[in-house]
C-alpha positions, -999 to +999 in steps of 0.1 A: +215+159-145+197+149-115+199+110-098+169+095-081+164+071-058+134+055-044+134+031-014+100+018-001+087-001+031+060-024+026+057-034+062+035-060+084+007-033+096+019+000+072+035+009+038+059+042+036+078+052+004+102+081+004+133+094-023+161+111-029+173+137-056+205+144-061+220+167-083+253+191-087+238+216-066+214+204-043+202+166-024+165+167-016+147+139+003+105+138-001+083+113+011+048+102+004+019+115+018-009+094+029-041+116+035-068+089+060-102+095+058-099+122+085-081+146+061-050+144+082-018+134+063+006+107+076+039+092+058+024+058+065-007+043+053-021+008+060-007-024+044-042-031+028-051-039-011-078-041-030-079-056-065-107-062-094-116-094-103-090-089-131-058-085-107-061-044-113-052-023-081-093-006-071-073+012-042-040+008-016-036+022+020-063+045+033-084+043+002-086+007+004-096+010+046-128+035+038-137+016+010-139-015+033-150+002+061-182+021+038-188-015+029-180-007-012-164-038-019-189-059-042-170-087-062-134-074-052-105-090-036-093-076-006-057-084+008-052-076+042-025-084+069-009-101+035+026-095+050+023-111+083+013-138+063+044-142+043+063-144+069+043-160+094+030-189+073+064-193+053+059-184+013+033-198-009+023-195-044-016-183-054-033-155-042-019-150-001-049-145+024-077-129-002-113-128-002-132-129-029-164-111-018-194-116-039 
């Protein structure tokens, strides 16, 4: 029987995930792979969401930063530099630095 565990880093400017499994015979760490808009693949991608007016996740990371960037964000809220907030600005309840972008 194999044992997993799963440790992730949702930091200030970038998010990275990685885990472990463990079994009998064998202990093997993987990571996540980010691929930006480039094509190239990094274990990091940007701290960036974007969520339906419903609070359903459109896209995370690199997804999220093209679709930003190729301006495809009508009537979506986009979270950005949410973490710095947090900590910057103490907690708070609501919805932490979103626009709503109609």
């Amino acid at each position: 029987m194999a044992l997993f565990v799963f440790g992730m880093h949702v930091g200030i400017e970038y998010t990275a995930c990685a885990w472990r499994e463990s079994s009998r015979n064998s202990c093997k760490l993987s990571s996540c792979l980010w691929r930006n808009s480039s094509g190239l693949e990094s274990t990091e991608t940007p701290t960036i969401a974007i969520l339906t007016s419903d609070m359903i996740l459109e896209s995370f990371g690199y997804e999220a930063d093209t679709q930003i960037h190729e301006n495809n964000i009508d009537k979506l809220l986009v979270f950005s530099d949410f973490i710095r907030k947090i900590f910057c600005d103490g907690p708070t309840v609501g919805i932490i630095n979103a626009s709503f972008i109609q």
